[in-house]
GUMI-141050 format. One record per residue (C-alpha): y, x, z. Coordinates in steps of 0.5 Angstrom, whole numbers, plus 500, padded with zeros to 3 digits. Each point is the difference from the previous one (the first is absolute). Layout:
// residues N
YXZ
...
This chain:
// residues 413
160056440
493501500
495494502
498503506
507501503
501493499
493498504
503503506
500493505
503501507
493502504
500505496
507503500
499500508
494503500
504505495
505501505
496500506
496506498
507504498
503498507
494499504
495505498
493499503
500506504
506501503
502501506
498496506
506498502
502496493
497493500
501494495
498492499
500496493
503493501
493495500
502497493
497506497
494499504
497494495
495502494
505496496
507501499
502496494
496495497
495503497
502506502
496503505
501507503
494506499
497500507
502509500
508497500
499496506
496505504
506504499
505496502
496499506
501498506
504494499
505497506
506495499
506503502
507497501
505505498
507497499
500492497
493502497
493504499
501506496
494502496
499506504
502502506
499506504
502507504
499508497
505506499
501500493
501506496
507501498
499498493
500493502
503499506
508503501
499501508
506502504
496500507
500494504
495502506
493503501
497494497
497498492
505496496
498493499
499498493
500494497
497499492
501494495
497500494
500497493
495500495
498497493
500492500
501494494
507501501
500507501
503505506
505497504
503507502
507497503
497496505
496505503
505504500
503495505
494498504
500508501
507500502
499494505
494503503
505507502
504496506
494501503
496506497
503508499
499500493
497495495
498500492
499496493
494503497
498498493
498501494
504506498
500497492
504494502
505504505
507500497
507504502
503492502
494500505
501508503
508499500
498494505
495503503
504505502
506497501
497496506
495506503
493497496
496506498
496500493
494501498
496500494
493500499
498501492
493498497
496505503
502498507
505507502
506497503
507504499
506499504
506497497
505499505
498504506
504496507
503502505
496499508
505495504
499498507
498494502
497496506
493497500
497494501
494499504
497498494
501507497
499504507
492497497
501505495
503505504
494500506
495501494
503506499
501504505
495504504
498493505
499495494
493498498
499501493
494505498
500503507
497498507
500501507
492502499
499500508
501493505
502503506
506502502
498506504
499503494
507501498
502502507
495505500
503503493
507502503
497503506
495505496
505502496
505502505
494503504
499508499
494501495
498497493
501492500
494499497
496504505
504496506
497494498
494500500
500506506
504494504
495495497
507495497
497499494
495503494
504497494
506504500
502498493
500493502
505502507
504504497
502495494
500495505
504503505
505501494
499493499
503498507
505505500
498505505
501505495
502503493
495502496
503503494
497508498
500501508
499495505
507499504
501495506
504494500
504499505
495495502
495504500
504505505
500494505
492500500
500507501
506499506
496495502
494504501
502505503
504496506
494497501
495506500
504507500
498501493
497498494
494503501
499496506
502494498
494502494
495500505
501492502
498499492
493503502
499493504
502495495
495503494
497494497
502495505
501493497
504498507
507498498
504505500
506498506
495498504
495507500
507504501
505495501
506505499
498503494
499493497
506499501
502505497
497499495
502493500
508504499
497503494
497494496
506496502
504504496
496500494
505495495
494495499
498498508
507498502
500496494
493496502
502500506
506495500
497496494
494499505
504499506
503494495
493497499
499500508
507496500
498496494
494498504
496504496
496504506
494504496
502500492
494503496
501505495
501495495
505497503
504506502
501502494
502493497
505499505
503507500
500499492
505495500
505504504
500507498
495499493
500507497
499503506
495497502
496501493
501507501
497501507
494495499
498500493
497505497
502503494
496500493
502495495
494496501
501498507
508498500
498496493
495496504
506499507
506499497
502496494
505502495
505497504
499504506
497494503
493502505
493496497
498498507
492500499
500508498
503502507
494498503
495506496
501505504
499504495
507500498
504503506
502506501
496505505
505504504
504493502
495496501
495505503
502506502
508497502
496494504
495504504
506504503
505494501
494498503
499506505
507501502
500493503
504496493
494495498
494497503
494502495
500507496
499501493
494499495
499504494
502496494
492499496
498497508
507496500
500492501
507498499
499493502
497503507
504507501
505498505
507504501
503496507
505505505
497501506
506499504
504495496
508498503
């Protein structure tokens, strides 16, 4: 066995395998989080793990699946190499990944084939990954006996599939669902809303159902000007499919009934945009039906029912104007992974700074701004603020103070 074969640590037999399951430039609905233990510079003592194997494996959350918190957890359709799929529905399978690298007692492989094998009472398909040199027929036997796929990385990082399993169906767990939102066209991972009112979304439905070019609708009817930014946004919300063609959800449907119930026709209903061009007033007193309406939409976006009852909880907790820092202090202690994911960016600097290698938050590093994302406490604030939700709009992150920004109901119960 070569020296190099027998250098490969865990870190670096994740960032192998990640690469192989989750290319970087994969499709927009595949998302996946690295357990925050591979976050740190060190990984055994004296053993410190090069800063290109740490970028890799970010963005770094702790995700309970089963009794523990696999390496890797994350949601994407794999090829049929790896994965032996019989369809259980029209989401990605989720996948849990242990892996086992070289350490002074070697390579456990057996108990990440157990580990593995726990976390698929709660996964769709799981996998040992490990220095391929090291894998023996004992552990692919067991492997496949309990439905643990194998993967072997050799010493120049190419993973090969030794046991391939097959996809099962499973419940997931609020902890998973964190994962799963990511993932799909609402989560906030390397997307954003890109505009603040929801006006903007509304408008984009109505324009494509209208006659003529979408664009040229727009901007005739003065919606908006950014149609990049209103049509990823109207996906975002759910208003619409945006695959090689646009197609409207059922939601999206609803705007168009409601439309054309109020005002005969979509380009009628159109005209009325015209009169709220730049306005900063909120939006359901402007056009308190279309804020309304607009309020429906919001409501459904997965994120805003969520914020709303734990802040409805603070209220009753006495806790009537929490600042941003204290939202997502008390928002982590019930729905941890969640709440990573919807609140803090990304890139391995910024996770490395908020959570500990445990997955516990470092309380003084919410309060830079800085460390948030953009589309939740920006652009999704200001529009829960214009549909009548919270009392204060949203703020760009480099003009944020977390101690200050208050997230409070407006009508609390």
């Amino acid at each position: 066995m070569s020296s190099a074969a027998r250098s490969l640590s865990e870190p670096q037999v994740l960032a192998h395998t990640k690469r192989r399951l989750f290319p970087d430039d994969d499709e927009s609905t595949a998302y996946a989080v690295t357990d925050t233990q591979f976050s740190q510079e060190e990984w055994l003592p004296g053993q410190s793990v090069e800063q290109s194997v740490r970028d890799h494996l970010a963005p770094f959350n702790h995700v309970q699946i089963g009794s523990g918190y696999p390496d890797l957890v994350g949601v994407r359709n794999l090829e049929s190499d790896l994965l032996a799929v019989e369809r259980l529905g029209d989401e990605p399978p989720l996948i849990a990944i242990e892996a086992k690298g070289y350490t002074s007692g070697g390579v456990d492989t057996q108990l990440g084939i157990v580990q593995a094998y726990d976390r698929l009472h709660e996964a769709n398909a799981v996998y040992l990954a490990a220095p391929e040199a090291v894998i023996s027929k004992t552990d692919r036997t067991l492997a496949r006996e309990l439905n643990v796929g194998v993967l072997g990385v050799d010493s120049a990082g190419d993973v090969h599939v030794l046991e391939i399993p097959r996809v099962v169906g499973n419940r997931t767990t609020s902890e998973a669902k964190a994962v799963r939102f990511q993932a799909s066209s609402q989560g906030v991972a390397n997307k954003s809303f890109g505009l603040n009112h929801p006006k903007n979304y509304l408008g984009y439905p109505l324009a494509h159902y209208a006659d003529g070019d979408t664009e040229t609708v727009l901007s005739e009817y003065k919606v908006v000007n950014a149609v990049t930014d209103a049509r990823r946004g109207a996906a975002f919300l759910g208003l619409i499919e945006d695959g090689l063609t646009v197609e409207l959800t059922s939601l999206g449907e609803e705007v168009v009934r409601f439309a054309k119930s109020r005002c005969g026709d979509v380009e009628t209903a159109l005209e009325e945009f015209e009169d709220w061009f730049r306005s900063r007033k909120r939006f359901v007193e402007l056009a308190p039906e279309w804020g309304y309406l607009a309020r429906r939409v919001v409501f459904d976006y997965e994120a805003t029912e969520l914020l709303v009852r734990e802040l409805q909880h603070m209220h009753e907790d006495g806790i009537e104007e929490p600042s941003l820092v204290d939202l997502v202090a008390y928002l982590h202690t019930l729905h941890p992974s969640f709440t990573v994911e919807l609140f803090v960016r990304g890139d391995e600097n910024v996770r490395s700074r908020v959570l500990t290698a445990d997955g516990e938050l470092r309380r003084p590093a919410l309060e830079d701004g800085n460390i948030y994302h953009a589309p939740t406490v920006f652009q999704l604030k200001a529009m829960l603020y214009h549909t009548g939700i919270l009392t204060e709009r949203g703020k760009e992150p480099n003009k944020l103070d977390p101690t200050e920004d208050v997230w409070a109901l407006r009508q609390p119960v």
